[in-house]
C-alpha positions as a Markdown table, in Angstrom:
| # | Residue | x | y | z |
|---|---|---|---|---|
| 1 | Unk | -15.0 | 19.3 | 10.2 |
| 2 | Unk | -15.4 | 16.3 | 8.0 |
| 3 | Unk | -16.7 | 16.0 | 5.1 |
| 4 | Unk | -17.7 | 13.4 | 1.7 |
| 5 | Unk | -16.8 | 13.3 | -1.5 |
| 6 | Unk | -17.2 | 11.0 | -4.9 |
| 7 | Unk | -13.2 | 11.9 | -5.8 |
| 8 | Unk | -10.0 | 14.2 | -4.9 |
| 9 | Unk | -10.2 | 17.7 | -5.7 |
| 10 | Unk | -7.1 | 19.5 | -6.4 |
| 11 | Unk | -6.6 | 20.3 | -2.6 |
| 12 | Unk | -6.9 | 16.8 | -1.5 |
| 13 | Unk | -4.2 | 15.6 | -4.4 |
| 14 | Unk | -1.6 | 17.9 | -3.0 |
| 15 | Unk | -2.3 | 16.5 | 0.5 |
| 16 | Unk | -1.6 | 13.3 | -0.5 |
| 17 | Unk | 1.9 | 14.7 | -2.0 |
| 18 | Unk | 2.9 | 16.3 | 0.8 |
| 19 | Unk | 2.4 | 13.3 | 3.5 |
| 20 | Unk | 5.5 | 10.8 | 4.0 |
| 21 | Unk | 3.6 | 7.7 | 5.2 |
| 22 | Unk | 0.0 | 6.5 | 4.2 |
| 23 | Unk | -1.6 | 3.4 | 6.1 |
| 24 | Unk | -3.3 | 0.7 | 3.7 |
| 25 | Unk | -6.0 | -1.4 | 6.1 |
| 26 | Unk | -7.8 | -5.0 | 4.4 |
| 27 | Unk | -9.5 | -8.1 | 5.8 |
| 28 | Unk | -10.2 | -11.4 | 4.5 |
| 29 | Unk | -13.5 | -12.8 | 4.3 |
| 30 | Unk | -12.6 | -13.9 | 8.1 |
| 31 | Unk | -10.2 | -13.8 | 10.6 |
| 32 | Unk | -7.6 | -10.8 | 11.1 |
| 33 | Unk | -7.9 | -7.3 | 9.9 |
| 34 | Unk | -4.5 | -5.8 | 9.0 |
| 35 | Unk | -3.5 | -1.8 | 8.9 |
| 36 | Unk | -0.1 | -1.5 | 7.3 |
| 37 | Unk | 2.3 | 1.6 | 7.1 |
| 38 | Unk | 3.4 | 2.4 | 3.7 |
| 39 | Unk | 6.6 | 4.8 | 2.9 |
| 40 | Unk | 9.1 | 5.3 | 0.3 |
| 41 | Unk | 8.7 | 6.6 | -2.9 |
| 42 | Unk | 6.1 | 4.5 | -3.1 |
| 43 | Unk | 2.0 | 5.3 | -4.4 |
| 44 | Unk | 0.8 | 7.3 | -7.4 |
| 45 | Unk | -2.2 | 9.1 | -7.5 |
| 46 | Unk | -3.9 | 8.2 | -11.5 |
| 47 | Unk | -6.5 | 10.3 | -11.3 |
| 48 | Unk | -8.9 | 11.4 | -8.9 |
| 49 | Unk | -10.5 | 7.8 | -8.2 |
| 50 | Unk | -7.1 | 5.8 | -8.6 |
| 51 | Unk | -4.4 | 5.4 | -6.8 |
| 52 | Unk | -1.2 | 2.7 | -7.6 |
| 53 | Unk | 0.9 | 1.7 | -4.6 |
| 54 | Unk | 4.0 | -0.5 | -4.6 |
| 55 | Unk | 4.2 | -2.9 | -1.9 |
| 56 | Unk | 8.0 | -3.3 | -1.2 |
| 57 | Unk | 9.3 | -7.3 | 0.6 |
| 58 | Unk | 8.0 | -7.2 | 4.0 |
| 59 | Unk | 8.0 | -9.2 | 7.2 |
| 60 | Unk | 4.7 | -10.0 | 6.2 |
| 61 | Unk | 2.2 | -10.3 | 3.3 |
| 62 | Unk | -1.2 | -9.8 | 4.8 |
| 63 | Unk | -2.8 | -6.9 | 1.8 |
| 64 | Unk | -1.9 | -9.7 | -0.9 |
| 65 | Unk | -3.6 | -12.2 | 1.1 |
| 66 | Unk | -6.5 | -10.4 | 1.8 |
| 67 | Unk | -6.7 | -9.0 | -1.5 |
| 68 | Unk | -7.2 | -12.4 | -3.4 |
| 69 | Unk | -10.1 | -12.8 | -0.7 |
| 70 | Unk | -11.9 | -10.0 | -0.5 |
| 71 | Unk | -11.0 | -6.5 | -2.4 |
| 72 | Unk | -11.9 | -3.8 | -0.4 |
| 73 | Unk | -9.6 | -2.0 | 0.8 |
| 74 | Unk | -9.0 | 1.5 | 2.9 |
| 75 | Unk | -6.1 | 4.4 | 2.4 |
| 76 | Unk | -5.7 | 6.8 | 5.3 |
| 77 | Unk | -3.1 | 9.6 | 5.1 |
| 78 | Unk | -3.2 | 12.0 | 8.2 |
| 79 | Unk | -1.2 | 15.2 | 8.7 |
| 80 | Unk | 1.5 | 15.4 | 11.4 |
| 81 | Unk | 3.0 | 18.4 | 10.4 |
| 82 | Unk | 0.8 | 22.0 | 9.2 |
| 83 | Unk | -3.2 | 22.2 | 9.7 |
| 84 | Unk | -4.9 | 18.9 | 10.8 |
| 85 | Unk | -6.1 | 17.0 | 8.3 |
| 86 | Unk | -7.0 | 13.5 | 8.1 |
| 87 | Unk | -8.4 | 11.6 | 4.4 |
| 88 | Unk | -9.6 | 8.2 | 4.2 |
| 89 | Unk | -10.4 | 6.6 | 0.7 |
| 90 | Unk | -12.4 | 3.8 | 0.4 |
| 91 | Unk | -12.7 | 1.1 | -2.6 |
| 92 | Unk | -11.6 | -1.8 | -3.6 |
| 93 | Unk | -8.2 | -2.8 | -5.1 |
| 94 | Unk | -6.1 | -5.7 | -6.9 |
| 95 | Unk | -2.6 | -7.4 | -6.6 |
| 96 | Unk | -0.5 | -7.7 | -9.3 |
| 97 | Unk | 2.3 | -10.2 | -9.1 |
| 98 | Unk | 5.6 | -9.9 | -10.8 |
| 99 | Unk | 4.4 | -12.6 | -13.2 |
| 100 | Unk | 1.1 | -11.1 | -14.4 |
| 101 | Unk | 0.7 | -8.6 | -17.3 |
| 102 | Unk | 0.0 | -5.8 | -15.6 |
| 103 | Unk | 2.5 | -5.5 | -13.4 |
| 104 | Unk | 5.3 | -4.4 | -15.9 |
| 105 | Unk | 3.6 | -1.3 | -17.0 |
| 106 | Unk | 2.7 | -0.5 | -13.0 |
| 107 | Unk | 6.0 | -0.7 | -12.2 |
| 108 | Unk | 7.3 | 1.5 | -14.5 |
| 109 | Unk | 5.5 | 4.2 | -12.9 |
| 110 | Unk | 8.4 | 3.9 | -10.3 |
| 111 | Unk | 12.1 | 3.6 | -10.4 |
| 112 | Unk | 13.1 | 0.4 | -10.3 |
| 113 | Unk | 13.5 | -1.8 | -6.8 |
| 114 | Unk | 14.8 | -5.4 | -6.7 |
| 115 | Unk | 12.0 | -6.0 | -3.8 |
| 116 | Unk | 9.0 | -5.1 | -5.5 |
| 117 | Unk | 6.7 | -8.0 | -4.8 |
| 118 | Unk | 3.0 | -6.4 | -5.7 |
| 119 | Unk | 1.9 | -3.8 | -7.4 |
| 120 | Unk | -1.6 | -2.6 | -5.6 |
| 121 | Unk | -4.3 | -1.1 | -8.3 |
| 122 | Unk | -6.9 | 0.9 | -6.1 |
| 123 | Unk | -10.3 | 2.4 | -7.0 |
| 124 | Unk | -12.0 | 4.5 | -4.9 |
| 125 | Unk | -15.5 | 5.8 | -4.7 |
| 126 | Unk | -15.6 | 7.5 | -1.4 |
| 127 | Unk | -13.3 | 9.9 | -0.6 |
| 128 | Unk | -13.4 | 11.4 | 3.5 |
| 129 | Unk | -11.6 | 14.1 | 5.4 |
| 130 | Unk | -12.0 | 14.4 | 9.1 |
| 131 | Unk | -10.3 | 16.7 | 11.4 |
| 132 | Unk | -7.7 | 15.8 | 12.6 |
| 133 | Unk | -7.4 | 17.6 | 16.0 |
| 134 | Unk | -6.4 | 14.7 | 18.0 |
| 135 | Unk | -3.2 | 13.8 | 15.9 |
| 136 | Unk | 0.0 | 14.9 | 17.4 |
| 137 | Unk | 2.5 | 16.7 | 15.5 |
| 138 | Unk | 5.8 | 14.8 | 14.3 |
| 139 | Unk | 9.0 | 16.1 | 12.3 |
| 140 | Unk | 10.0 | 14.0 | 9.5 |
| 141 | Unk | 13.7 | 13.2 | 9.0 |
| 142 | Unk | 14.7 | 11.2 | 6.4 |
| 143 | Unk | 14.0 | 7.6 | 4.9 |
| 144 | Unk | 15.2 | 4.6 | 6.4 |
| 145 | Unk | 18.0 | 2.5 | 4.8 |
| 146 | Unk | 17.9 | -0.5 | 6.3 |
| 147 | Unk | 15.7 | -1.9 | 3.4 |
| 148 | Unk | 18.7 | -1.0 | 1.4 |
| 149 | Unk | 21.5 | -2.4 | 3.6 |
| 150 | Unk | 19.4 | -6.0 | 4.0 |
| 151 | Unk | 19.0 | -5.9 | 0.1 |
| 152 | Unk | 22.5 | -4.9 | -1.0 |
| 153 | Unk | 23.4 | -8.8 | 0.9 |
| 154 | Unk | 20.9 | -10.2 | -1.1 |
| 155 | Unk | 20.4 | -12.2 | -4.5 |
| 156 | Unk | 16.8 | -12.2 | -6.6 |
| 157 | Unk | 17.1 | -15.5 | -5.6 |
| 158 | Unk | 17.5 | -14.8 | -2.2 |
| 159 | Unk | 14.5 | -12.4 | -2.6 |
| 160 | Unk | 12.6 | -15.0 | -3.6 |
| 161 | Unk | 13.3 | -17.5 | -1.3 |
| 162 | Unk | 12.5 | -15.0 | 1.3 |
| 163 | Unk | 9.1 | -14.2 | -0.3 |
| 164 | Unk | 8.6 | -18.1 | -0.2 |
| 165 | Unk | 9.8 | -19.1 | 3.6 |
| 166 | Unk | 8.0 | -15.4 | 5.0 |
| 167 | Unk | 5.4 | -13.6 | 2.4 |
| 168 | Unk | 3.5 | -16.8 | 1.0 |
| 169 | Unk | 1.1 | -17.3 | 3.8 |
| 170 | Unk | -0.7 | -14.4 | 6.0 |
| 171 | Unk | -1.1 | -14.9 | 9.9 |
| 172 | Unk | -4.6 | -16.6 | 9.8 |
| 173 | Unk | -2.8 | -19.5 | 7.1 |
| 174 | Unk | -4.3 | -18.1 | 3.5 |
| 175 | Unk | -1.8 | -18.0 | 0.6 |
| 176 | Unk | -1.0 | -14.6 | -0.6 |
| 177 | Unk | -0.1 | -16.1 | -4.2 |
| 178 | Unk | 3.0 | -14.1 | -4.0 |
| 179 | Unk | 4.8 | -17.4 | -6.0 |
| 180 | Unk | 1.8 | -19.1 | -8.1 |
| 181 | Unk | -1.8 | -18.0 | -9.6 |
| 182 | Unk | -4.7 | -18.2 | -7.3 |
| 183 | Unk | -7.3 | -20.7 | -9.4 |
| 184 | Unk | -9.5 | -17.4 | -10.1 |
């Protein structure tokens, strides 16, 4: 059934490959705990103890929030297609902003997307698979495009603006930093 481990083994990598949405779950110090989906062309796995995921505009902004709070952080990837299979990775993680240093050498892991607002650095020390038995199967069909469509209407500026009116402050009222430094 389930087991621990310290990092991925070869097996566990090509899982991660082969799944088309991962979830990404964070807390603040207080208040709400948020489990986001994650698609797209959108995570790397470094090595076997780091993954880089881009976080793409959103109707919310609650990992950057909680992230300049508290860094832990949890990746879960389950299997809805194939044998059951369900891997958790725990660790802790960091935003990078457009503006910081680190984000331009991030990013270029990835083709380029005019809506990439944070790049998440994750390091894990606790890798988990559980079974998996109680996860229904589901048939992948393609990506949405409505990202696409909303952005082909849009400016950088626009972009921005958005980020300021709807990603700047999570639902329990903490900046996310997503337009200035945090004082750390």
């Amino acid at each position: 059934m389930g087991s621990r481990y310290e990092s991925l083994r070869d097996d566990l990598f090509d899982f991660i490959k082969e799944q088309k949405i991962f979830f990404v779950g964070t807390a603040a110090n207080d208040g709400t705990i948020n489990v986001s989906p994650k698609g797209w062309d959108s995570l790397r796995v470094m090595d076997a103890n780091r993954i880089v995921w881009r976080n793409l505009t959103g109707s919310g902004n609650e990992t950057a929030a909680h992230l300049s709070q508290n860094s832990r952080m949890t990746m879960m990837f389950c299997a809805f297609a194939g044998k059951p299979k369900i891997l958790r990775l725990y660790g802790e993680a960091r935003a990078y902003h457009p503006r910081d240093a680190e984000f331009e050498e991030l990013d270029s892991l990835f083709e380029p997307h005019v809506s990439s607002r944070q790049l998440v650095d994750f390091r894990f020390d606790l890798v988990q698979t559980s079974c998996g038995f109680g996860v229904p199967f589901f048939q992948y069909q393609e990506e949405r495009d409505n990202m696409d469509k909303w952005l082909a209407t849009k400016t950088q500026g626009d972009i921005k603006d958005y980020w300021e009116q709807r990603n700047s402050i999570s639902l329990d009222g903490n900046p996310t930093y997503i337009m200035e430094k945090s004082n750390e």
